[in-house]
N, C-alpha and C positions, 0 to 999 in steps of 0.2 A: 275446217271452218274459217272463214275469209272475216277477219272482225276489223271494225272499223270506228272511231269516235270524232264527234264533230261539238266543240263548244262554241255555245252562243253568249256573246257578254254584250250582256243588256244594260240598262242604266239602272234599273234597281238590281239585278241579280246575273249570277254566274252560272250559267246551266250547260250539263253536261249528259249527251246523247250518247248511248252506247249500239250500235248495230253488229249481227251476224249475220249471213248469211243472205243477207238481204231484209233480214227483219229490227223491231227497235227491240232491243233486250230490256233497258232500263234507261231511265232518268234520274241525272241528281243535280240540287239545285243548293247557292249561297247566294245568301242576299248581303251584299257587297256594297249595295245602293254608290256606284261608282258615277251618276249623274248628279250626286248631291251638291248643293250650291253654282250650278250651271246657271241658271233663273237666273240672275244676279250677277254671274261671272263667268267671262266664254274660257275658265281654265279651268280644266280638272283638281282638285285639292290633294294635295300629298299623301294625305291618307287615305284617302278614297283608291288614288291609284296602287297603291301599296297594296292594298286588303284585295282590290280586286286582283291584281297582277298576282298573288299568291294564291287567290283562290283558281285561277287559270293553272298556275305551274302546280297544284293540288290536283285539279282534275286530270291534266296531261299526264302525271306519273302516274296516275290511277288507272287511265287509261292503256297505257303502253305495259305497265305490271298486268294488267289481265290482256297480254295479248294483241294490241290493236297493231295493225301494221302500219298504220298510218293516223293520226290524227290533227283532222281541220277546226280551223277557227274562223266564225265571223263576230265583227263587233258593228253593233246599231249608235243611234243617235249620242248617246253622251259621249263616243269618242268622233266620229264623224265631224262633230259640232264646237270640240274643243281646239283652241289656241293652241296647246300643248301638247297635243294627241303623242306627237312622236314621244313625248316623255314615257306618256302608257307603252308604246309598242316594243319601246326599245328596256323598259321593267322586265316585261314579260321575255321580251327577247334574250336577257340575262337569265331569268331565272329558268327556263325549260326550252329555247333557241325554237320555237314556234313561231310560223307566219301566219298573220292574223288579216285576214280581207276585210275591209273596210267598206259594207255596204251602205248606197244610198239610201235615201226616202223610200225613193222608188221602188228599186231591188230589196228593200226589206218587203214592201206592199207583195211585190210579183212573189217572194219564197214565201211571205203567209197565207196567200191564195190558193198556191200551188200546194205546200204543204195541207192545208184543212179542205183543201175541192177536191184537188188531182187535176182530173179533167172535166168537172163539172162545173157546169156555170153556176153564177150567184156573186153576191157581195157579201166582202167582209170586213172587217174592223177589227181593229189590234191595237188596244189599248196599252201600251207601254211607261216605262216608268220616265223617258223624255219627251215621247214623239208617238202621233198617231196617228196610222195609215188605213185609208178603205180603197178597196179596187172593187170594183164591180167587171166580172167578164161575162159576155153571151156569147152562145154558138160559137166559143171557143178561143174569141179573141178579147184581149181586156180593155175595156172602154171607156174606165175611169181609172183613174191612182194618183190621189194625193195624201202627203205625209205634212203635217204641223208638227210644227215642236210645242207639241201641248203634250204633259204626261203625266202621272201619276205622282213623280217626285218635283217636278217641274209647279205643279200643283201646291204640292205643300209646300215648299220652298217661298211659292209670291202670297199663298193666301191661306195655311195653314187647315182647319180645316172648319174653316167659318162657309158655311152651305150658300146664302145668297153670293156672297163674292165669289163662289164657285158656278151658281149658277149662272150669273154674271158672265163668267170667262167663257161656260161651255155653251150657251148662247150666241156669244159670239164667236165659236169655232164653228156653227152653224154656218153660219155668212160665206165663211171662208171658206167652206166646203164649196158653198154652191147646189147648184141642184145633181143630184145623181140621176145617172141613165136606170129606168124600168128593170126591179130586178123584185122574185118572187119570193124572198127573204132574206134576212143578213144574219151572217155568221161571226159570233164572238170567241175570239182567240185570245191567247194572250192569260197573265196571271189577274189579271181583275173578275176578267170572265170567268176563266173556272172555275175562280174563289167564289164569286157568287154562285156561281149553278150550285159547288157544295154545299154554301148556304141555303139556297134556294131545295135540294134535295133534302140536307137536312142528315148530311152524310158526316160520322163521326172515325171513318178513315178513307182516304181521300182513295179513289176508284176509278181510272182514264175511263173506262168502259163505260160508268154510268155517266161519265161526265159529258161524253160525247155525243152528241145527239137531243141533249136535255133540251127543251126550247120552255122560256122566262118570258112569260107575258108580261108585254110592257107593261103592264098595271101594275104586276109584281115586282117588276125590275124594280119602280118609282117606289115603290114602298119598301124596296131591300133599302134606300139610297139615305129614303128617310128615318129608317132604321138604323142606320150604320151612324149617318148625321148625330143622331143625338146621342148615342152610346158616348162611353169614354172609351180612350185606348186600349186601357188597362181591359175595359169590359171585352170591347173585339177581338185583344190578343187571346183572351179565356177562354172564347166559341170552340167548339169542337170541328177540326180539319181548319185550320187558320193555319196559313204560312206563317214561321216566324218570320218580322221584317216586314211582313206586308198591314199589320192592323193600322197601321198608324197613314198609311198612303189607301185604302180600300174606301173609304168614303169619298174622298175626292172623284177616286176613280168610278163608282157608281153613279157619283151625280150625272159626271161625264157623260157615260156609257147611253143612263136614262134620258138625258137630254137629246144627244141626237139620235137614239132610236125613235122618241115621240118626234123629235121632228122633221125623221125622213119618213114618217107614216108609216113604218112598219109595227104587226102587231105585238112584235116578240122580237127577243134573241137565242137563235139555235148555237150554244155554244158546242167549240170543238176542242179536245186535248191537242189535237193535230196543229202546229202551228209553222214558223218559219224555221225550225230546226227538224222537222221531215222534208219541209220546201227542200230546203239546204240539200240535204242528201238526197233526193230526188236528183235534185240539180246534178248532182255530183253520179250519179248510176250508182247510189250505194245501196239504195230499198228499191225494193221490186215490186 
């Protein structure tokens, strides 16, 4: 059995892919929130890279004990976007002598496409905890991909979680977007999305299978948003299937999400488990 691991270090969390034989065995995830105070300051904070860079050298011996023959790393926007990135790379490079690829905007859009289509066409969105990418591909080729540095942690960092000054922000992420090329619906990746579909299903342990596929009428979306909005933290961390880590950044991100789904006119989000950590290994020939 050919086994294989690929860690994706995001700006709120540390996730780690396990594959056999061409299939995903498991996932495991720490929220590490390693893009914390970015918003504010293009340098990584010492403990932020600490906790994350340990949570990295935690998965990789985790990984290599059950067997991997190899294990890859990509990192997204909070290190990308740092002044001090090399400080992160060279952490981790002490603690478990790992080389970590450092994906664009871009190539995070193109591996979350890839990872939740394959080879099917459609647009998607990947709400992250620094930065948020949609690609739209048809007939096979991609014909939209832009990444902002708007994100989940990013969010609460400038505007904590006061809903008009969010909606305020996610409004004007609209603009910047621009208009998308004709696509027959968009697909939600990423930890905002599935957290809500859970919520949205109403699932009290968290299920890739149900999760995939679920589609959140806009209606519902705007009213998850408004929900999450006036809750307190304490009450969202309580929900049943809540990430820890994630209650206190999940409204923000809803507002986000509900905003430009109403206003790229779609009716819904078809969320998917599948995201840029199957891209990744696609990419790499390691799922089949």
């Amino acid at each position: 059995m050919k086994k294989f691991a690929v860690i994706d270090i995001g700006s709120n969390s540390v996730r780690l892919m396990f594959v056999a034989d061409g299939k995903v065995l498991y996932k495991s995830l720490h929220t590490t929130r390693l893009g914390e105070g970015l918003a504010r300051s293009p340098r990584l904070l010492p403990a932020a890279i600490e906790r994350s860079a340990q949570a990295v050298a935690l998965f990789y011996r985790q990984a290599i004990n059950e067997g991997a023959e190899r294990v890859f790393a990509f990192a997204t926007a909070a290190v990308r976007t740092a002044e001090n990135r090399t400080e992160f790379l060279q952490r981790v490079k002490e603690l478990c002598d790992l080389e970590i690829e450092v994906l664009s905007g871009e190539e995070e859009g193109e591996l979350g496409i890839l990872g939740a289509l394959g080879n099917q066409d459609g647009c998607v969105i990947d709400v992250g905890g620094a930065s948020t990418e949609i690609v739209v591909k048809s007939n096979g080729k991609i014909l939209y991909k832009k990444s902002l540095d708007i994100g989940v942690v990013r969010l609460k960092d400038l505007y904590g979680r006061n809903k008009e000054a969010l909606m305020v922000r996610a409004k004007a992420a609209v603009k910047e977007y621009g208009a998308l090329p004709p696509a027959h619906c968009i697909y939600g990746i990423g930890g905002t999305a599935t957290t809500l579909a859970a919520q949205y299903l109403g699932l009290t342990v968290y299920d890739s299978k149900k999760i995939t596929g679920t589609e959140i009428p806009v209606l519902q979306l705007k009213r998850l948003a408004d929900k999450l909005s006036e809750m307190t933290v304490e009450e969202i961390a309580a929900l049943p299937c809540m990430p820890q880590g994630r209650a206190d950044v999940l409204s923000g991100g809803a507002v986000l999400l509900a905003t430009l789904i109403e206003a790229f006119g779609f009716n819904g989000l078809v969320v998917s488990d599948r995201d840029n950590l199957e891209g990744y290994a696609i990419r790499r020939g390691l799922l089949s």
